[in-house]
N, C-alpha and C positions, 0 to 999 in steps of 0.2 A: 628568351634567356640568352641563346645566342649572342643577337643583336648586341645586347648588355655587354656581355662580354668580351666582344671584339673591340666597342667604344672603349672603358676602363683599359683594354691593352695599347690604343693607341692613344689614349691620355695620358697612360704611364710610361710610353715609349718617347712621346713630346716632353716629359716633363724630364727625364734625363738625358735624352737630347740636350735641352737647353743648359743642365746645369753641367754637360760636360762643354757646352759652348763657352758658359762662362767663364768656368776655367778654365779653359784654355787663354779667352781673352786677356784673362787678369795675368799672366804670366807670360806674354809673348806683345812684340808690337810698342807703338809708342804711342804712346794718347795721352792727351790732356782731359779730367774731366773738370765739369763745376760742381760737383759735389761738395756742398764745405767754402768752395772759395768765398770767400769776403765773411766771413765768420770768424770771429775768435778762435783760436785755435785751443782746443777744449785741456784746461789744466789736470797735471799728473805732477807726482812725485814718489818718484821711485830710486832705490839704488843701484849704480852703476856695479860693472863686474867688481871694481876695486872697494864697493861701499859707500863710495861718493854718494851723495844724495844730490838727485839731478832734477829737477825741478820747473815747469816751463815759466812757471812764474819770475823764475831769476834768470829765464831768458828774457825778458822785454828789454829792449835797447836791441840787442841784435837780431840777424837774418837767420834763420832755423831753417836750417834742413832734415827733417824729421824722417827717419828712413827703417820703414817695417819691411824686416829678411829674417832670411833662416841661412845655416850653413849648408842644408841639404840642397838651396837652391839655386841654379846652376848662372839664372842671368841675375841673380844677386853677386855672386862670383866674380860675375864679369864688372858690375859695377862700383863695389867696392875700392880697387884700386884707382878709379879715378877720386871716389870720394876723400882717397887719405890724400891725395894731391891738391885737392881743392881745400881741403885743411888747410895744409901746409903755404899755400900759395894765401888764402884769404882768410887767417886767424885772426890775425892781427888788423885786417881794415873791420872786424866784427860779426866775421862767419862764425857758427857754432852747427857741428853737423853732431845727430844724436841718433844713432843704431838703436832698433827697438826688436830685437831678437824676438822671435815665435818658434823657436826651439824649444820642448818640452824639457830642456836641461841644461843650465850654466856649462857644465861640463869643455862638451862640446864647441860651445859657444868660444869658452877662454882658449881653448887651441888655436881656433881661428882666430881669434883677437889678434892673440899674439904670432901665427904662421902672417897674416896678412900685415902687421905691423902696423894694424887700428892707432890712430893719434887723438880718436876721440871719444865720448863717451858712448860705452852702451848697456843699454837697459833690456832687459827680462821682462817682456809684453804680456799680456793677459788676456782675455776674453773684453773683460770691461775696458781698457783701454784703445783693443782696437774697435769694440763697438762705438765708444765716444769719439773714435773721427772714421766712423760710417761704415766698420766691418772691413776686416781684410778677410777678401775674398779671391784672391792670388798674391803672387807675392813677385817682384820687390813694388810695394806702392810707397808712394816719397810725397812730403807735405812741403814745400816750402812757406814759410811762414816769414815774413816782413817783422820790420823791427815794432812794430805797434803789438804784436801777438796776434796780427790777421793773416788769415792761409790766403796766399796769392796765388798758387798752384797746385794740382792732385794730377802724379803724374802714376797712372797705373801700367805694370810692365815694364820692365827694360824700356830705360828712356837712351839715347845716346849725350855723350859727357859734354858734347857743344851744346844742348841745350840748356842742362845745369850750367855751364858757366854763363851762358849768356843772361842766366834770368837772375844769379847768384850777384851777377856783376851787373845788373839792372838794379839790383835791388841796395847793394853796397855803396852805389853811384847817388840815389839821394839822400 
């Protein structure tokens, strides 16, 4: 009985172990994974803070930067203002970058929208949305998506902003 019950304490000490590993992974660090890549990028349509109806359907033709944050989270924070600048810098060659909030409340969400001076759309995430492109299991994870509607990248964690440009601007280029 013993025995027994020293195993179950280190099965259950391994197995949070690991899930605090994960998350930590998922929120710290730069990686690229293949998760998803060359797949379709899985349709939604939802509406934006303003009501827009935002749709990835009516993204094909352009490069999609699909970006699941929160405002609680701190290297979302930090990555945000590169994304209103790549906005701004690549709207018009056919960038469209799409915020996908995992905040339990609009609220919050629209302060930030508007403290950070967002120039693009963002949506209100769900369970089922982030299960369809493979579970967000830290946060910020970012999809870039090609103008065909195929995920070319799954960048989990704080990526730094030269690699977004450089694959934004890979992918604007053909």
């Amino acid at each position: 009985m013993r025995t027994r019950t020293v195993v179950l304490l280190v099965v259950l000490v391994a197995v949070v172990g690991y899930q605090i590993y994960r998350g930590r992974r998922g929120t710290s660090g730069v990686r690229s994974v293949a998760t998803g890549v060359g797949q379709v990028a899985p349709a939604f349509a939802l509406n934006d803070l303003a009501g827009q109806k935002v749709e990835m359907a009516g993204l094909r033709g352009k490069v999609v930067l699909l970006d699941f944050w929160a405002t609680w989270c701190a290297p979302c924070r930090e990555e945000i203002p590169h994304f209103v600048e790549m906005q701004e810098k690549y709207r018009g060659q056919g960038l469209e970058i799409v915020g996908v909030s995992v905040d339990d409340s609009a609220e919050p969400v629209r302060k930030f929208y508007q403290e950070y001076k967002m120039n693009y759309p963002v949506v209100m995430g769900d369970e089922k949305l982030a299960g369809a492109y493979g579970g967000v299991l830290g946060l910020p994870i970012a999809f870039l998506i090609d103008r065909d509607g195929k995920v070319v990248k799954k960048h989990i964690g704080q990526t730094d902003a030269a690699v977004f440009e450089r694959e934004v601007g890979e992918l604007l280029g053909k």
